[in-house]
C-alpha positions as CSV (number, residue, x, y, z in Angstrom):
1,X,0.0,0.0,0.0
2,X,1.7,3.3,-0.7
3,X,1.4,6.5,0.6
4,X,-1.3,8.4,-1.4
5,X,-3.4,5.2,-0.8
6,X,-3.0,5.8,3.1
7,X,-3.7,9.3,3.1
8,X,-7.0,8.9,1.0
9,X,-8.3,6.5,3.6
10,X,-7.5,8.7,6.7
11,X,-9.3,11.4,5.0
12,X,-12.2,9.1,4.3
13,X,-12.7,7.9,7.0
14,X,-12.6,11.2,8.7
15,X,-15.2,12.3,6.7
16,X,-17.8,9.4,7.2
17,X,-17.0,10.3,10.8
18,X,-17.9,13.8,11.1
19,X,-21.3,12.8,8.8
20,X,-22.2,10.6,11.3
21,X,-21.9,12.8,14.2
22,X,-23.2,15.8,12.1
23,X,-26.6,14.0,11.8
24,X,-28.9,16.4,13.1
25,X,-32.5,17.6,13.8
26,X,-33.8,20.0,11.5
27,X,-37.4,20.4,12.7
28,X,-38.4,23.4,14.7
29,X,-37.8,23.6,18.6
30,X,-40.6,24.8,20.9
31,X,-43.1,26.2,18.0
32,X,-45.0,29.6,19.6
33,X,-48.1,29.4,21.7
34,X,-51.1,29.8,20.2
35,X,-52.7,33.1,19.9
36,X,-54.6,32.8,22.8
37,X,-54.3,36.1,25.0
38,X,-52.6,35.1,28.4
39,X,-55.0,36.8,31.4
40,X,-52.9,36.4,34.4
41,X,-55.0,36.9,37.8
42,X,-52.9,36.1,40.9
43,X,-51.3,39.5,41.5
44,X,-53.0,42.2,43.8
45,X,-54.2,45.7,42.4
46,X,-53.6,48.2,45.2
47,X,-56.6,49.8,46.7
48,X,-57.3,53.3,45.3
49,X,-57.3,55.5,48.5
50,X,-59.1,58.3,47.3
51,X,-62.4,55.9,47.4
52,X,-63.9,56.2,50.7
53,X,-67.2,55.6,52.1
54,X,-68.8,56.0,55.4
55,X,-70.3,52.8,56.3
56,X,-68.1,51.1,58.6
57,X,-67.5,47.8,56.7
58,X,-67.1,46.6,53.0
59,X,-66.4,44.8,49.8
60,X,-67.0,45.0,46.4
61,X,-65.9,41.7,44.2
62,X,-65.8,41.3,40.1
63,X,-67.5,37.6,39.2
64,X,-65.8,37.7,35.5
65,X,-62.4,39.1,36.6
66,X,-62.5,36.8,40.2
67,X,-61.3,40.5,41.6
68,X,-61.9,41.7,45.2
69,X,-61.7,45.3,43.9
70,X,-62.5,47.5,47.1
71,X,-62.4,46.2,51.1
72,X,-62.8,48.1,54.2
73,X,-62.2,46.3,57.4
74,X,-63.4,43.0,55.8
75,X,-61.1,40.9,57.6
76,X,-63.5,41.3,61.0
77,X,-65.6,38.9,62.1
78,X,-69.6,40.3,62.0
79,X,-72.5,38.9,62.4
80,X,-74.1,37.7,59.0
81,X,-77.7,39.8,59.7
82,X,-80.1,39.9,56.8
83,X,-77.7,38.3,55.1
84,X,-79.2,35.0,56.5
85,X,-82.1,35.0,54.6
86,X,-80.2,34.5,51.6
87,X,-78.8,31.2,52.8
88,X,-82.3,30.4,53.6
89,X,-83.5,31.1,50.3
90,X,-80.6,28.6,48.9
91,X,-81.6,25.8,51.3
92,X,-84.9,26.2,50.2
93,X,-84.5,26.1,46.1
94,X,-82.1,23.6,46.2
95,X,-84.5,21.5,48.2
96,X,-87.7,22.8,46.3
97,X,-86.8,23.7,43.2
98,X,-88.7,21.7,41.2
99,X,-91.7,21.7,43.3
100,X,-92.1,25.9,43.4
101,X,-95.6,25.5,43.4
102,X,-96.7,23.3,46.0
103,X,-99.1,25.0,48.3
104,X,-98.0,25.3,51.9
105,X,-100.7,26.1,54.4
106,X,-100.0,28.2,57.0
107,X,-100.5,26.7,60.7
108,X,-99.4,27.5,64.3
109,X,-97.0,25.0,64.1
110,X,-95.2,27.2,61.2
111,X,-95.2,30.2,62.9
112,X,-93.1,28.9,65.9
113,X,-90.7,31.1,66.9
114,X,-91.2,34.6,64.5
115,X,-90.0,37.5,65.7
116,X,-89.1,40.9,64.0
117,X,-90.2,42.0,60.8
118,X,-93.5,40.0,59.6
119,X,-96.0,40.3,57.0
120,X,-98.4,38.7,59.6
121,X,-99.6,35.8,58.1
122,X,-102.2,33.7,59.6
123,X,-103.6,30.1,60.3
124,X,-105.2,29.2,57.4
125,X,-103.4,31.0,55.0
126,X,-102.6,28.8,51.5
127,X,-99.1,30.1,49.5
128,X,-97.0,28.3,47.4
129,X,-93.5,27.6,47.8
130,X,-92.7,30.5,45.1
131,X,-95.1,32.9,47.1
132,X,-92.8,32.5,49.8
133,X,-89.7,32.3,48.6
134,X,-90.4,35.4,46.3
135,X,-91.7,37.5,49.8
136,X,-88.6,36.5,51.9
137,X,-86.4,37.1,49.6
138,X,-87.6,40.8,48.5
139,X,-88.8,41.6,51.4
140,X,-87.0,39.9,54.3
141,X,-90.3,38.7,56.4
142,X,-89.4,37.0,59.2
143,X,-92.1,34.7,59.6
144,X,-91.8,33.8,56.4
145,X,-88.3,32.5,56.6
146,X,-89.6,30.4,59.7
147,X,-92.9,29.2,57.8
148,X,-90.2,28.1,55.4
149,X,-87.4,26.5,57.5
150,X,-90.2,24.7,59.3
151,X,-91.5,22.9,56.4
152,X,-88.0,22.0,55.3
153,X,-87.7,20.5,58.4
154,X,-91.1,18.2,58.2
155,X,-89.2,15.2,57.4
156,X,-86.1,15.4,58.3
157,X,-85.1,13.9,61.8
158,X,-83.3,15.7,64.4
159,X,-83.3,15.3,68.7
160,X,-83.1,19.2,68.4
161,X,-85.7,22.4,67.7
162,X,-86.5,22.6,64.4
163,X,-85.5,26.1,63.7
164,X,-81.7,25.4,65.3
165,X,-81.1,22.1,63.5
166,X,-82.2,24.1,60.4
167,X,-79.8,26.5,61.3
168,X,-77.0,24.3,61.5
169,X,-77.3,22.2,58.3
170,X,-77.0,26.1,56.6
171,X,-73.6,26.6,58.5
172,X,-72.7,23.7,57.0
173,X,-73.8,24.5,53.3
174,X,-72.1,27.4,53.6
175,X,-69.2,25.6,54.9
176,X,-69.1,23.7,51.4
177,X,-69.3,26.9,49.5
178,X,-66.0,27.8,51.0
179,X,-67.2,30.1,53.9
180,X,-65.2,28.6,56.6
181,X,-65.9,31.9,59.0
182,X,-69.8,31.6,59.2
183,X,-71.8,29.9,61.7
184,X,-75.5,30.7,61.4
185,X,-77.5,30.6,64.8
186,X,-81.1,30.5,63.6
187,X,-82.8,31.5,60.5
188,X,-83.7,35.0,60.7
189,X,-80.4,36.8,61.1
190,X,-81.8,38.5,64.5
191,X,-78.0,38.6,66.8
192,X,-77.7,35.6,68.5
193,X,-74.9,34.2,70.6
194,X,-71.9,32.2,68.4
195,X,-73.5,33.6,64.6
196,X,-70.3,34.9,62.5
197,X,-70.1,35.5,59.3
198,X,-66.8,37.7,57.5
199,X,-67.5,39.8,54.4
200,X,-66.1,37.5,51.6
201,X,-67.8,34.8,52.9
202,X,-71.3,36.9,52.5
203,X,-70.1,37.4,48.6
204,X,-69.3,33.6,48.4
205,X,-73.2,32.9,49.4
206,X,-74.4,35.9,47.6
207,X,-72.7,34.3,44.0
208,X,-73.7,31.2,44.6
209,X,-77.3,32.5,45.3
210,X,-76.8,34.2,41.9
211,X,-76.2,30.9,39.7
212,X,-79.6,29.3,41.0
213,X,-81.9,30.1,38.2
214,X,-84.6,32.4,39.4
215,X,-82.8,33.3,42.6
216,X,-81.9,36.9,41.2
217,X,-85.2,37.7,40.1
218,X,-86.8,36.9,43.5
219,X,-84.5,39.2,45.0
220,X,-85.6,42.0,42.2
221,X,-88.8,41.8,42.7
222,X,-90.5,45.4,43.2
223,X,-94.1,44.4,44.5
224,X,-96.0,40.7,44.9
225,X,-99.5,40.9,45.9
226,X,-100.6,37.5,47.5
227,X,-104.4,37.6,49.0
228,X,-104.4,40.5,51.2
229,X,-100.9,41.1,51.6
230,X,-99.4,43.5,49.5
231,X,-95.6,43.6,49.8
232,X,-92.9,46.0,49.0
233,X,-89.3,45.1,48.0
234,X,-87.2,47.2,50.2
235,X,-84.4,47.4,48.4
236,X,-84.4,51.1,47.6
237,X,-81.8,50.2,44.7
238,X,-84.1,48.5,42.2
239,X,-88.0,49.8,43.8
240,X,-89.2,53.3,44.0
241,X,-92.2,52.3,45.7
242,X,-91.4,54.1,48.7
243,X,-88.4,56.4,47.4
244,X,-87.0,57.1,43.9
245,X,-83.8,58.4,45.3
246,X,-81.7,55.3,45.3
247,X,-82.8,53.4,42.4
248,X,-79.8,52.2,40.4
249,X,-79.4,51.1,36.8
250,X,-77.9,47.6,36.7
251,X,-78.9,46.6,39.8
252,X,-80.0,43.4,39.8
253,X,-81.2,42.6,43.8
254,X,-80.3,41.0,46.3
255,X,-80.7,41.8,50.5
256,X,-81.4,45.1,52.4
257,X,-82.0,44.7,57.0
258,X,-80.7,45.9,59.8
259,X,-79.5,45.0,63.1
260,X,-78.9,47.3,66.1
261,X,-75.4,46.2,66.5
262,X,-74.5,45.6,62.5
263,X,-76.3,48.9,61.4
264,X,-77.9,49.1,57.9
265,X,-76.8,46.1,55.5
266,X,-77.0,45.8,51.7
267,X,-75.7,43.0,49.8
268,X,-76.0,43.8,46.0
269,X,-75.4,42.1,42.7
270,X,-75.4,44.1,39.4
271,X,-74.4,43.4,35.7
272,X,-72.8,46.0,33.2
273,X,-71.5,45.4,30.1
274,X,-72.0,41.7,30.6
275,X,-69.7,41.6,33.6
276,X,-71.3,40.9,37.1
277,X,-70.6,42.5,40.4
278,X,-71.1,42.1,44.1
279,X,-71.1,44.2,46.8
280,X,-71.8,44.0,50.5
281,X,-72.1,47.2,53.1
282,X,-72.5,46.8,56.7
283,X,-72.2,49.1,59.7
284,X,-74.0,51.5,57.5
285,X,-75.7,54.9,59.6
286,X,-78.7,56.9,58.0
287,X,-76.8,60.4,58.2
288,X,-79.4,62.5,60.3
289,X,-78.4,65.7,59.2
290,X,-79.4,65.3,55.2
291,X,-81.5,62.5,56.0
292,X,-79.7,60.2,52.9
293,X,-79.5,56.3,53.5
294,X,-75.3,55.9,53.6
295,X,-75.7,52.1,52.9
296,X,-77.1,53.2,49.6
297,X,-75.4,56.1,48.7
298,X,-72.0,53.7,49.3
299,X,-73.1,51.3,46.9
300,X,-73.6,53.3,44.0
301,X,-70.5,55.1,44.8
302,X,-68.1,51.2,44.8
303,X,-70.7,50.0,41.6
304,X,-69.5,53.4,39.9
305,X,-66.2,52.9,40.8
306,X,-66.0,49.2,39.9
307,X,-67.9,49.6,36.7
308,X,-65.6,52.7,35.5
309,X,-62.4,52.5,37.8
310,X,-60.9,49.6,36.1
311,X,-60.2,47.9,32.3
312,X,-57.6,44.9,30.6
313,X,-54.5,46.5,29.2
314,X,-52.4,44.9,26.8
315,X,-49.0,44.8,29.0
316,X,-46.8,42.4,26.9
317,X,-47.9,41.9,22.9
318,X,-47.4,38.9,20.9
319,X,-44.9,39.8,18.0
320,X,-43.0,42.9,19.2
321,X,-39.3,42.5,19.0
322,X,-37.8,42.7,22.5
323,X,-34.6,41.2,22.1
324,X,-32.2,39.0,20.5
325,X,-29.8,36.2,20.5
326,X,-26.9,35.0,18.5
327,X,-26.8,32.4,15.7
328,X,-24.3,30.2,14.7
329,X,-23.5,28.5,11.4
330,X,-25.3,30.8,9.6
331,X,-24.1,32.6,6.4
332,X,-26.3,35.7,6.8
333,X,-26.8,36.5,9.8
334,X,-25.3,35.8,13.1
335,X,-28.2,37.1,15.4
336,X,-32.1,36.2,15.4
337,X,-34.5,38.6,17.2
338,X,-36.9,37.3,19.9
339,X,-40.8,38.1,20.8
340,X,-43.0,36.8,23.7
341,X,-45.2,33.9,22.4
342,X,-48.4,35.4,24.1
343,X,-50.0,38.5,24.3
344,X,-50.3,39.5,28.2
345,X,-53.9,41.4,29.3
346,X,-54.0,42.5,32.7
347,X,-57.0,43.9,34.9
348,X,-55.4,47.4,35.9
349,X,-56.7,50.4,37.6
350,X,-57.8,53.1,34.8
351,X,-54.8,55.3,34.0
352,X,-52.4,52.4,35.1
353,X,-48.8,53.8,32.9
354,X,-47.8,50.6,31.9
355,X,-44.7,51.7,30.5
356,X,-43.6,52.5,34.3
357,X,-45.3,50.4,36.3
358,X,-45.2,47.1,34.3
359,X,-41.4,45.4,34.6
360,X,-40.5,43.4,31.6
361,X,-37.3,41.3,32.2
362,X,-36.2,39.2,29.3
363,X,-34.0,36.0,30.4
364,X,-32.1,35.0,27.8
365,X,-29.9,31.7,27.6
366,X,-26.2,32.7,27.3
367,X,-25.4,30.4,24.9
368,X,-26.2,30.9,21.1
369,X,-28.7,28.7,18.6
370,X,-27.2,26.5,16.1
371,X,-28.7,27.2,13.1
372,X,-31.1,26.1,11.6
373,X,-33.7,27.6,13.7
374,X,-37.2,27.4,12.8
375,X,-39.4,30.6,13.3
376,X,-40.8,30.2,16.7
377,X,-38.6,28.3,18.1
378,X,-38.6,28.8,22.3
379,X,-34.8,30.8,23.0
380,X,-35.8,32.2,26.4
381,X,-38.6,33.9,28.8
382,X,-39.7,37.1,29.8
383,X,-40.9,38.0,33.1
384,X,-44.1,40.3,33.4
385,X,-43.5,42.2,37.2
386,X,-46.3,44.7,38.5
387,X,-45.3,46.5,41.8
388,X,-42.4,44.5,42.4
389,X,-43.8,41.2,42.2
390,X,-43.5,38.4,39.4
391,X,-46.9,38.2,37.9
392,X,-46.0,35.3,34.9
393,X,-43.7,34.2,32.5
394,X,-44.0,34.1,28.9
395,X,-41.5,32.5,26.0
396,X,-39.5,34.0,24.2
397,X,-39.3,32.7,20.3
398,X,-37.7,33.5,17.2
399,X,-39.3,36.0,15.1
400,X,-37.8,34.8,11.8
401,X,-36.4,31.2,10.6
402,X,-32.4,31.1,10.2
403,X,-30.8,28.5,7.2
404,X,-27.7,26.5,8.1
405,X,-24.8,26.4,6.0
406,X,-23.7,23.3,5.5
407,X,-20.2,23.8,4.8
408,X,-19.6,26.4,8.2
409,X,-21.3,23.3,10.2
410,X,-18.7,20.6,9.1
411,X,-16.3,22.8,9.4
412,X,-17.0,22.9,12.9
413,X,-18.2,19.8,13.4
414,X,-14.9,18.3,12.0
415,X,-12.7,21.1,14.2
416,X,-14.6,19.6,17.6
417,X,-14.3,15.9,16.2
418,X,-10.3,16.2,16.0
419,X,-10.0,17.8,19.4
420,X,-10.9,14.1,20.6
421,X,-8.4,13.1,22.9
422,X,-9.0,9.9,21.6
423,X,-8.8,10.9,18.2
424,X,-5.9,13.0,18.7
425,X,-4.3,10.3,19.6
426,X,-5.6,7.9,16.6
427,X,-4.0,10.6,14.4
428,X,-1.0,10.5,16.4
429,X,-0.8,7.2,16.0
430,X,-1.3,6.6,12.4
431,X,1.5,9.4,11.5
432,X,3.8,7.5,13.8
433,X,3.0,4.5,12.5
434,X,3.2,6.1,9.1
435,X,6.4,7.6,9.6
436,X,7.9,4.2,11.0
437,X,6.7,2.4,8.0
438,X,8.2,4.8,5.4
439,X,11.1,5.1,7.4
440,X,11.0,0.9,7.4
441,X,10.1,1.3,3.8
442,X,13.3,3.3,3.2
443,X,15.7,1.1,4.9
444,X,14.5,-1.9,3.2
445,X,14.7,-0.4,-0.2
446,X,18.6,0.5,0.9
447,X,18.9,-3.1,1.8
448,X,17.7,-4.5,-1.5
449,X,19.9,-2.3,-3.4
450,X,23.1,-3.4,-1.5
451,X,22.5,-6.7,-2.0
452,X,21.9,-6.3,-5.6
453,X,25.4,-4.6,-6.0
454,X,27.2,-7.4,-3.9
455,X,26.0,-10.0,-6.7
């Protein structure tokens, strides 16, 4: 074998080498998201300060956004109040609901135990569940939230009252609609020792209340004349029966009652531009001086404010250039730019700046792409911050697709496959042994020759 033959097959079989390990994956890495818009919600909007209201205790929630979006002491423990009666008006459709209209007559038996506000119904008396329901619910009657917890009660069997057995099998309703503060102590919401309720646990009920069909419109209800009774919704937000002062566009129902110690409570659900609300005011004082009802006047001031006070904003836009990273083995370019994957809306406060109070912080790989790089392939993240605080991540991927030359890649490819130490030392080898044989080669050749000469 001579020498050019030996040299052609080192460099052959370097070659087929460097192919084999070359063999790579030209399909795209992480391809973008899709274009869904990314609506990030745990991060905490700071209260607006210059929103204050006089009744003692507060909170106004968003249903579509799942945003508390004003508070004011609600971390206290109060008694629930009127509240009640719209716990009793969920025991009662959930065990009744398809059975609205069966007539209940009234009988001494039912009106055990009313006190406070009444309607004064009497033995003898025939209403249907939806009569009921409908009165208690617009108009908070007393004996009609006993009529009703003592005929849910008719076969149901309990060592205790009635009316406090009731009481407890709402405590622990509420307790599996996540209101782990609230302990109800009869069904009327009169004070009573051990009932506790916290504000967010009132709006927890209250939205529940709000996804029974029919609930709502109970609670709207402006005027229901059964027999002789005529009765009067006293929610002065959706009635003008007895004042035209209060009543609110978009106001949807809900409770009004008071207690001596809780004061004048409202708990209100309203809907604008397809978006539901809840608020709950307690504590509130008539002011004596103008003669206005503060519960109401506070609740149109925090529906305003949530209605108007707050909107998405596009913080982070799919597409936009924000950065870049290099490329290698590329012939044209030796850079690729980078844009988040998803566009980022976020509930904000009207007049929000997002340029200074959104933090975008890109975290880029240090190392570079080996081309080729297919558009949308995933190079990094960027952080979205709001008030110091991480509120997601989002990926960062290639705006454009980068081609590979072939030629720079094997190029490299072969430089890294002869830094082997083991192939160093194959190459090594081979020009040792190549050098040995040529040298043997040489040295044989000068022995043939002498030996010619001697003959």
């Amino acid at each position: 074998m001579n020498f050019k033959r030996i040299t052609a097959l080192l460099i052959a079989s370097l070659t087929i080498l460097c192919t084999a390990a070359g063999a790579v994956d030209t399909t795209a890495g992480d391809n973008a998201s899709s274009d869904q818009v990314l609506v990030p919600k745990d991060y905490v909007i700071p209260q607006d300060e210059s929103v204050t209201i006089r009744s003692k205790y507060a909170l106004v929630y968003s249903e579509y956004d799942d945003r508390i979006l004003y508070r004011k002491n609600d971390d206290q423990l109060l008694r629930p109040a009127s509240t009640t009666k719209i716990m009793v008006g969920i025991m009662i459709f959930e065990k009744f609901g398809d059975r609205l209209d069966e007539e209940i007559t009234v009988t001494k038996k039912l009106l055990e135990d009313k006190a406070g506000l009444s309607i004064y119904l009497e033995e003898g008396e025939v209403l249907t569940i939806r009569q009921l329901l409908t009165i208690l619910l617009m108009h908070g009657a007393n004996d009609v939230s006993t009529i009703l917890a003592h005929y849910y009660m008719q076969n149901v069997e309990t060592d205790r009252p009635d009316l406090e057995e009731f009481a407890s099998l709402m405590t622990k309703r509420a307790a599996e609609l996540g209101c782990e503060n609230t302990v109800f102590k009869n069904v009327t919401g009169l004070e009573a020792d051990g009932d506790r309720a916290i504000l967010s646990d009132i709006i927890k009920i209250a939205v529940h209340a709000a996804s029974i069909p029919g609930f709502t419109e109970m609670t709207s209800t402006e005027k229901l004349t059964v027999g002789k009774h005529v009765v009067l919704s006293r929610n002065f937000l959706i009635s003008s029966y007895q004042t035209p002062l209060y009543k609110t566009a978009g106001v949807t129902g809900m409770n009004y009652g008071s207690t001596e110690t809780m004061g004048e409570c409202l708990l209100t659900s309203a809907e604008y531009d397809g978006k539901r609300y809840f608020s709950i005011i307690m504590g509130g004082r008539d002011d004596s001086e103008t003669g206005r009802l503060t519960e109401y006047d506070d609740t149109i001031k925090l529906l305003n404010y949530a209605r108007t006070g707050f909107t998405y904003m596009d913080v982070l836009k799919k597409g936009v250039i924000v950065t870049e990273t290099g490329v290698r083995f590329s012939t044209n370019t030796d850079v690729v730019t980078l844009c988040p994957a998803q566009t980022v809306s976020m509930y904000l406060p009207v007049g929000t700046d997002v340029k200074t109070e959104i933090t975008l912080r890109s975290i880029v790989p240090e190392t570079v792409l080996d081309a080729p790089v297919a558009q949308g392939t995933q190079a990094g993240e960027i952080i979205v911050e709001y008030n110091g605080s991480e509120v997601c991540r989002v990926p960062l991927v290639t705006t454009t697709s980068v081609a590979q030359s072939r030629i720079l890649y094997m190029l490299d490819l072969t430089e890294n496959f002869v830094k082997r130490p083991v192939v160093i030392g194959s190459i090594v080898a081979f020009f040792v042994f190549l050098f040995l044989y040529v040298i043997g080669r040489a040295i044989y050749r000068g022995q043939k020759k002498k030996r010619k000469r001697i003959r």
